[in-house]
C-alpha positions as CSV (number, residue, x, y, z in Angstrom):
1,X,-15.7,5.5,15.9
2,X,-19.4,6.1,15.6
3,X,-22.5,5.3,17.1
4,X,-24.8,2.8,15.5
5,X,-26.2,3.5,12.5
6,X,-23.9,6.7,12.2
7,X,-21.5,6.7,9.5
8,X,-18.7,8.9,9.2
9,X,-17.1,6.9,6.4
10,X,-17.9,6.4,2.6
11,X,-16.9,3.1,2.1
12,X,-17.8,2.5,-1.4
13,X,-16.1,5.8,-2.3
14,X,-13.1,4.2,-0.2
15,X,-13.3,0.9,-2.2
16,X,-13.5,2.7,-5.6
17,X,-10.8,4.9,-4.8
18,X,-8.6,2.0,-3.4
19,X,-9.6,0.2,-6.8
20,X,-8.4,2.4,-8.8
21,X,-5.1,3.6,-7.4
22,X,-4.9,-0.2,-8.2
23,X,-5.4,0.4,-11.3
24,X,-3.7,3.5,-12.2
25,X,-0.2,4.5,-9.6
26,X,2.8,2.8,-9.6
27,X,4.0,4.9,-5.9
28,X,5.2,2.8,-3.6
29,X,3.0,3.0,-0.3
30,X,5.6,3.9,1.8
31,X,3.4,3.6,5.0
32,X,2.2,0.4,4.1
33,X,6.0,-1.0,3.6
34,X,6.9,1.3,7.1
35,X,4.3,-0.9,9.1
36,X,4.9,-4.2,7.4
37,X,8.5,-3.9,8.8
38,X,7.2,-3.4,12.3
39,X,4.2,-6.2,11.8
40,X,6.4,-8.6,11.1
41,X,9.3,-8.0,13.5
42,X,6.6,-8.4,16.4
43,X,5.3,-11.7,14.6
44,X,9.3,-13.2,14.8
45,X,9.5,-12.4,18.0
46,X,6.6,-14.9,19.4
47,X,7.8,-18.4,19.5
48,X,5.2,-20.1,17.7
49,X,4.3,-21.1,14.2
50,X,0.9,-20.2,13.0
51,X,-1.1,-22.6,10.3
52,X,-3.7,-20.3,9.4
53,X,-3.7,-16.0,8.5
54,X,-5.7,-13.5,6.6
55,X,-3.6,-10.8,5.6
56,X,-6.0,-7.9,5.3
57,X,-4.7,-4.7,3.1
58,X,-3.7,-6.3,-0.1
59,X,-2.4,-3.6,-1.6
60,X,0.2,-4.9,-3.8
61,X,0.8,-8.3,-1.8
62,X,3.4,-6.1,0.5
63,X,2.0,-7.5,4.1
64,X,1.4,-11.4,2.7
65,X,4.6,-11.6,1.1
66,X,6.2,-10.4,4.4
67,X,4.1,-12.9,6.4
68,X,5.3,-15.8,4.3
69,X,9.0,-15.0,4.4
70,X,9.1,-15.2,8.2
71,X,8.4,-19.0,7.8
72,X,6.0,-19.0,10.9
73,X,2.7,-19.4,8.7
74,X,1.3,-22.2,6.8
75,X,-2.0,-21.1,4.9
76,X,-2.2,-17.2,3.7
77,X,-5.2,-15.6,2.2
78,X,-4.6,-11.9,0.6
79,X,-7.9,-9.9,1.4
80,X,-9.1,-6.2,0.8
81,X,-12.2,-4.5,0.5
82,X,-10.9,-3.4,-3.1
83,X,-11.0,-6.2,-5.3
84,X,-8.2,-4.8,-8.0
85,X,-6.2,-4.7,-4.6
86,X,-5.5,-8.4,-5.0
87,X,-2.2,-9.3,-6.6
88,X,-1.8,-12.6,-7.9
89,X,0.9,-13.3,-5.9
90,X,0.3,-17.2,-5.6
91,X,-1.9,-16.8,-2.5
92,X,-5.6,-17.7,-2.0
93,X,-7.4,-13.7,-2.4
94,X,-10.5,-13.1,-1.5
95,X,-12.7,-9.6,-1.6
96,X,-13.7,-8.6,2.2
97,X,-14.9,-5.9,3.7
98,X,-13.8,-5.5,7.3
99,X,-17.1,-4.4,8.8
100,X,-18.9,-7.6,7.6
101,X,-16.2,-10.4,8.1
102,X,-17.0,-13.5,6.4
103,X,-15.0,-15.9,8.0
104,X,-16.0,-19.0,9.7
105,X,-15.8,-18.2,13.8
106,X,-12.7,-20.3,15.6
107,X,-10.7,-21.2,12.8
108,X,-8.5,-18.6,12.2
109,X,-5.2,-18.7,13.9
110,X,-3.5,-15.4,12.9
111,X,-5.3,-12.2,11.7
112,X,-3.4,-9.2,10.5
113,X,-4.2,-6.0,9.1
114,X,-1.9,-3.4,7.4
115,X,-4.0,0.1,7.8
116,X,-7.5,-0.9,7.4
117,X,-9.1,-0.3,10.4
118,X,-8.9,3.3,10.8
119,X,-11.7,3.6,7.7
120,X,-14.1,1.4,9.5
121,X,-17.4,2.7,11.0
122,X,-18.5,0.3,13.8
123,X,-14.7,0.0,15.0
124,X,-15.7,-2.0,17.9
125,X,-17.9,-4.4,15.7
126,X,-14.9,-5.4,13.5
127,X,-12.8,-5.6,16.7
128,X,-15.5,-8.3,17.6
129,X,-15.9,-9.7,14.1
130,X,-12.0,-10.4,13.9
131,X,-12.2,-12.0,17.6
132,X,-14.8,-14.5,16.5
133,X,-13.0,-15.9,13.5
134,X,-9.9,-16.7,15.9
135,X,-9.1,-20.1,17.1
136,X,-8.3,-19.8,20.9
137,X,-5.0,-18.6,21.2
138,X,-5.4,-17.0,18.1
139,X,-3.0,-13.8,17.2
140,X,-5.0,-10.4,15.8
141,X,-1.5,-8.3,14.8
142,X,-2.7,-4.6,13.7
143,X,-1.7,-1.5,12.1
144,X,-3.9,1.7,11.8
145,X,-3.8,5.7,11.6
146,X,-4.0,7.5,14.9
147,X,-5.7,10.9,15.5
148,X,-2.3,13.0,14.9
149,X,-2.1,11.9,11.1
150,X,-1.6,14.8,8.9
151,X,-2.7,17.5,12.1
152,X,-0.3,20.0,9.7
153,X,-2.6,19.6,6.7
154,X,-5.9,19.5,8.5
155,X,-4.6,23.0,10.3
156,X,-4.0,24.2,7.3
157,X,-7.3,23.6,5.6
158,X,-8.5,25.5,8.6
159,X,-6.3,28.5,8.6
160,X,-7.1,29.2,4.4
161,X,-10.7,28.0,4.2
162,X,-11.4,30.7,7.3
163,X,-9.9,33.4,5.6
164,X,-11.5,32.5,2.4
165,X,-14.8,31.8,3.2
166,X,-15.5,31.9,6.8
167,X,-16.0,28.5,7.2
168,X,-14.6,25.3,7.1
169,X,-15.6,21.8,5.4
170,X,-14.5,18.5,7.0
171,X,-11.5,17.5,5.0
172,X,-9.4,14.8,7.3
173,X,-10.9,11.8,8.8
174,X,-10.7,12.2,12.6
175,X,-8.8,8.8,13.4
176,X,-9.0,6.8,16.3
177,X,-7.7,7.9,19.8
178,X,-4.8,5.6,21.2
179,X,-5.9,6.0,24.7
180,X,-9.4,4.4,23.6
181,X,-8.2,1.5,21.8
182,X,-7.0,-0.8,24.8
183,X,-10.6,-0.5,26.0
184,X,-12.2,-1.4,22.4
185,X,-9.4,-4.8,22.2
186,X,-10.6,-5.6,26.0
187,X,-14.8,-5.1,25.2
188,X,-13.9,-7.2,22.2
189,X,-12.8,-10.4,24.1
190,X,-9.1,-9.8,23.4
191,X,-6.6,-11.5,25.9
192,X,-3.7,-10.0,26.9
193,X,-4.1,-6.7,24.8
194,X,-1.9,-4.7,23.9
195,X,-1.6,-0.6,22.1
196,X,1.5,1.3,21.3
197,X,2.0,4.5,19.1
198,X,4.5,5.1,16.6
199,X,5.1,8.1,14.6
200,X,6.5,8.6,11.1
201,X,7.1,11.8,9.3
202,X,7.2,12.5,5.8
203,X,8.7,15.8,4.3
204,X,7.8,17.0,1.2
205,X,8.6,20.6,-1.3
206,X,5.0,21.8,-0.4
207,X,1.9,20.8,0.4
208,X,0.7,20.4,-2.6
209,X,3.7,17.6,-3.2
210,X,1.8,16.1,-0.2
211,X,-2.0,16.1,-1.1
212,X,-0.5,14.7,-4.6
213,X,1.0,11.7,-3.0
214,X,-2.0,11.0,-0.7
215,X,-4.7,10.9,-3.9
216,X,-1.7,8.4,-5.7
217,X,-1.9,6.3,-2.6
218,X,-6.3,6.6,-2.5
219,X,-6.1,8.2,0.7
220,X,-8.1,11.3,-0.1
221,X,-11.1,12.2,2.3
222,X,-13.8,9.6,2.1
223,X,-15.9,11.6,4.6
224,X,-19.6,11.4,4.7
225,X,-19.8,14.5,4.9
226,X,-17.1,15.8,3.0
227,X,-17.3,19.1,0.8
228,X,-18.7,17.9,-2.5
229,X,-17.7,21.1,-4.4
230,X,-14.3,21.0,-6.3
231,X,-11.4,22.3,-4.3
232,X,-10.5,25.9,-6.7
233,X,-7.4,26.3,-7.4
234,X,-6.9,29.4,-5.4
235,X,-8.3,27.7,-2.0
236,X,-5.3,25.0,-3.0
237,X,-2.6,27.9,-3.2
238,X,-4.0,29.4,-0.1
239,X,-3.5,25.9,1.8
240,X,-0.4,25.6,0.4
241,X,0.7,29.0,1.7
242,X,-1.0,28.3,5.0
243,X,1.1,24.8,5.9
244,X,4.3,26.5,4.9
245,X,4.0,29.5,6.9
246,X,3.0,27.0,9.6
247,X,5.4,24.6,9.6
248,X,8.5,24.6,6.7
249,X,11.7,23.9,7.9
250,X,14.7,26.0,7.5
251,X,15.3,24.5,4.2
252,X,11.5,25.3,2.6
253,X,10.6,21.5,2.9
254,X,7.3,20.8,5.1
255,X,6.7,18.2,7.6
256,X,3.7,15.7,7.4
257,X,2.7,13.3,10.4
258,X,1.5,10.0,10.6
259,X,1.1,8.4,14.1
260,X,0.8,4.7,13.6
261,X,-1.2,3.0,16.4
262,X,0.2,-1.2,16.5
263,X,-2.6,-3.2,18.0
264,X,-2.2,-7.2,19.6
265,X,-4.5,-9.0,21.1
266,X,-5.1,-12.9,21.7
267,X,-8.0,-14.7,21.8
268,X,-8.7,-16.2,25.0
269,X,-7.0,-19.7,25.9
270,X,-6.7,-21.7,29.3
271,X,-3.0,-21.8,28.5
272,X,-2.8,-17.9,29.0
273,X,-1.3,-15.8,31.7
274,X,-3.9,-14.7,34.1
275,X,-3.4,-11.7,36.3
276,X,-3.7,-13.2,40.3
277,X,-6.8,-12.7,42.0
278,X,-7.0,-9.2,44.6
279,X,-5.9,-10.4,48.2
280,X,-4.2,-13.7,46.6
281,X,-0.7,-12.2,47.3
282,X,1.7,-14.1,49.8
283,X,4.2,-11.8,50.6
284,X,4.0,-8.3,51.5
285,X,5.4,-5.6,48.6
286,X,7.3,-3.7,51.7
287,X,8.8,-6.9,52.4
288,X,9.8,-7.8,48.7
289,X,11.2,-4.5,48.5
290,X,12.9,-4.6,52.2
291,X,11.4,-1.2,53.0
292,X,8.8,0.0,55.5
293,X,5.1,-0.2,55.6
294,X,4.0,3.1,56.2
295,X,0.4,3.5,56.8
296,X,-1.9,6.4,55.8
């Protein structure tokens, strides 16, 4: 998160990057697949059918095509900030960038996003953007990188560039705190709103096995402020060296973290459950309990 007019992110560098692992890898985003399982197992579990979504995070259609199997949606659109993102997977697509939402406010009645939101700079704006496009008692369903993603690597980077240089560059994006985010959904208008942390590791021969897979996947620093000098390939040895002497396993292998933070929210409605009003209460909790009231 940022203050106004303070951007941490690059986002055309994101959106060229994004366009052309589009273009070029044929990896499977495993974290993308990981968070569409868990996207759509909470959207089967809320009995109600849905006749409107944007699926944001096109990616190869993975999150749309999920949506649409559950049978609870009627109208999908496919968007991404990236426009060789959008598969043609029968769906309506449309390029959109998540911190200027062009959608028509109260319409929408389901949004969804499969790891956007962690590159966004005005985190709260978007939060408000997506509330206004929802129709009331409209669903936002989220998934997006925590603050532990990739701690190993970012120690790492920190342990080798010291040694090197006496210094270090910003080389991980500093992801969002799951403590903060109930507070954001809340400030944002959200009803009934709700945060909970996953975590999912990866484990890989070396690090360098990892940094491989995140440039396939376009998830390489997009920092503003990112080193613009070429990464040599002794500081990339040293790194290497650094995160196994760190963390290997007994086999060799190294770990890599990703903590997940699931977002919900629901945009207000008259139907909704309402917490009751202080002093409103007619029955004592001692009593409801059948202990004793013990004053202080």
């Amino acid at each position: 998160m940022t203050s106004p007019g303070q951007n941490i992110f690059d986002r055309q560098l994101l959106r060229i990057r994004r366009n052309r692992r589009a273009r070029q890898s044929t990896a499977s985003d495993f974290l993308l697949q990981a968070v569409t399982a868990e996207i759509t197992d909470r959207l089967d579990s809320i009995n109600r059918e849905f006749e409107s979504c944007v699926a944001h995070g096109a990616a190869d259609g993975t999150l749309a095509a999920a949506i649409a199997a559950t049978g609870k949606v009627g109208w999908i659109c496919t968007a991404d900030l990236a426009e060789n993102e959008l598969s043609d997977l029968g769906y309506p697509r449309v390029q959109l960038d998540e911190e200027r939402l062009a959608l028509t406010p109260g319409k929408l009645a389901l949004y969804a996003s499969g790891l956007t939101l962690h590159h966004v700079n005005d985190l709260p704006g978007a939060l408000i953007q997506i509330r206004q496009a929802l129709k009331p008692d409209g669903l936002f369903l989220a998934a997006m990188l925590g603050g532990d993603t990739l701690h190993e690597l970012r120690q790492a980077f920190l342990v080798a560039e010291t040694e090197m240089t006496g210094g270090v560059s910003p080389r991980v994006a500093p992801f969002a705190d799951v403590r903060d985010l109930g507070g954001l959904l809340q400030r944002a208008g959200f009803a009934l709103p709700v945060v909970d942390t996953d975590r999912l590791t990866a484990r890989y021969d070396s690090a360098l096995d990892l940094m491989r897979d995140l440039r396939n996947l376009g998830a390489t620093s997009v920092l503003q402020d990112r080193s613009r000098t070429p990464l040599t390939r002794s500081l990339l040895m040293k790194v290497a060296q650094a995160y196994h002497d760190l963390y290997a396993d007994a086999d060799g292998r190294v770990p890599a973290t990703f903590q997940i933070i699931y977002l919900t929210g629901w945009a207000p409605h008259e139907s909704q459950q309402r917490p009751l009003a202080p002093g409103s209460a007619k029955q004592r909790l001692a009593d409801a309990l059948g202990t004793r009231e013990r004053k202080l």
